[in-house]
Residue, then its C-alpha position, 0 to 999 in steps of 0.5 A: x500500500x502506497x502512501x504520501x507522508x507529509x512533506x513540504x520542501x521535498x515528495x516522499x512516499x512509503x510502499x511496502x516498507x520502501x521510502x522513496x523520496x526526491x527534491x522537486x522543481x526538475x526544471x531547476x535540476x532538483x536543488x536544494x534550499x534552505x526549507x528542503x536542507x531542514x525539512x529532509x534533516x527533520x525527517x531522516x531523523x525521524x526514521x530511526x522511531x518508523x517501524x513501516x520503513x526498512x529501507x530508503x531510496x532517494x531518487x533523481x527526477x526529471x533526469x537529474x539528482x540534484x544540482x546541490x545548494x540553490x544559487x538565488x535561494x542558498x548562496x546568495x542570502x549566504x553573502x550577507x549572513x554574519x559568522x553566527x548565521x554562516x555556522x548555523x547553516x553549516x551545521x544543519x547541512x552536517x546535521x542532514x548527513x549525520x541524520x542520513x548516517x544514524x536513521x538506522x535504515x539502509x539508503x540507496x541513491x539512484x543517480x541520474x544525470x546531474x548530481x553536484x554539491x549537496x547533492x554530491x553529498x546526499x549520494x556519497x551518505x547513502x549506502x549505496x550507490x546506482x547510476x545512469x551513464x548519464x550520471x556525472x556527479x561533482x563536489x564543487x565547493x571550490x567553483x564558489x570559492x569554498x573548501x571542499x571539506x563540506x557536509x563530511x566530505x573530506x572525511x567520507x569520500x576519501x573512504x569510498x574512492x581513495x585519498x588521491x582520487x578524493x583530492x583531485x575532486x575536491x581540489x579541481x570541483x570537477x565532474x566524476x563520469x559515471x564510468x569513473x565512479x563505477x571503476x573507482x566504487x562510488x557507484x556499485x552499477x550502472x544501469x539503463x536510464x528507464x531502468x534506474x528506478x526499477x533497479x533501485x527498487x528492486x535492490x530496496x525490496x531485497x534489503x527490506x526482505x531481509x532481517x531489518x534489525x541486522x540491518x539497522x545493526x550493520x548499518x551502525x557498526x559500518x559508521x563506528x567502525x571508522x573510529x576503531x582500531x581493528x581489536x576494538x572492531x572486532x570486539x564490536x562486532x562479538x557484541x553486535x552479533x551476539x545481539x542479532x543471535x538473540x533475536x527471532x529472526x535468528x531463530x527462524x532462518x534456523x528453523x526455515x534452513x532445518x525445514x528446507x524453506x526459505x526465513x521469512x524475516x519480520x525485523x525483530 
């Protein structure tokens, strides 16, 4: 059953445990502002609480991702703000990654076409990655005179692609093709442009199919795991996992293994 959840700034809809959300307004290339900044931050940080989604697609429209910060809307009130202003708006922009990263829920991004600054970010905090040979996608803070440690990414995208490649990126600001982004793992495939959404789609129900509180389980040691040394990783996850083998969905991939039949996981 499908239905709209309430949003003002951004569409979203749930269907069968799936989330689909995407920026509006196509003929300016999806960008974002400052309603769309919070209102997305607001609502990732709600989906630790929903139960009826186990897993998120943030999809491109109109053939495009997302052209990142609006020029009119974002960077031109960005001018005349003070530093008290300026630090709050970097903040929540942070805060929409640090949202993406703690929702518990597994994100892919389908990207096509034009994914650029924020929006950049917004694919590079997914889980995954799909895109159209279409997709060229650029981190280009410092086409506007900015550093290109925005929104984590001197700390993420570094982890994805390697450092080298990162500082070229966010050096220069220039576009990553999408065959560069699938030979250098930023994208895990790339797919016919009238089949992205149904490939997202279908990758979105194979995760939610699965055990969503190991999910929300791998997901979180992914994260933390930056910070540890490999004996405190490995202790981690003897927790982690020690916690997964107490739920039932453990116990019934057991028992649908024992019966020759496939587990039918509920997330608990």
């Amino acid at each position: 059953m499908m239905h709209s959840t309430k949003t003002k700034h951004f569409h979203a809809e749930v269907e069968d445990g799936i989330a689909t959300v995407w920026l509006e307004r196509p003929e300016r290339k999806n960008p974002l502002t400052f309603d769309s900044y919070a209102e997305l931050r607001d609502w990732f940080g709600e989906l630790k609480h929903t139960d009826d989604v186990k897993a998120v697609i943030f999809a491109s429209n109109g053939g495009n991702f997302s052209s990142g910060g609006d020029v009119h809307d974002i960077i031109g009130p960005l001018t005349k703000m003070d530093m008290k202003g300026l630090l709050a708006f970097t903040r929540m922009t942070g805060d929409l990654v640090k949202a993406m990263i703690h929702c518990g829920k597994p994100i892919i991004a389908a990207v096509d076409g034009i994914c650029v600054g924020a929006g950049a970010i917004i694919a590079m905090a997914s889980d995954m990655r799909l895109a159209t040979h279409a997709a060229k996608t650029a981190f280009l803070f410092t086409r506007v005179g900015l550093a290109g440690c925005d929104m984590g990414a001197c700390a993420m995208l570094p982890r994805i692609i390697g450092q080298a490649r990162a500082a070229e990126l966010l050096y220069t600001g220039r576009s990553m093709s999408a065959e560069e982004g699938l030979s250098w793992g930023f994208f895990s495939r790339l797919v016919e442009a009238g089949k992205l959404r149904d490939e997202a789609l279908a990758l979105a129900r194979q995760v939610a199919a699965g055990p969503n509180f190991a999910h929300m389980m791998t997901k979180t040691m992914l994260n933390q795991e930056w910070n540890m040394g490999l004996d405190q990783a490995i202790e981690a996850e003897a927790q982690a996992q020690a916690i997964c083998m107490q739920t039932a969905d453990f116990a019934r991939a057991y028992e649908a293994f024992v019966a020759k039949g496939k587990p039918v996981f509920e997330g608990n």
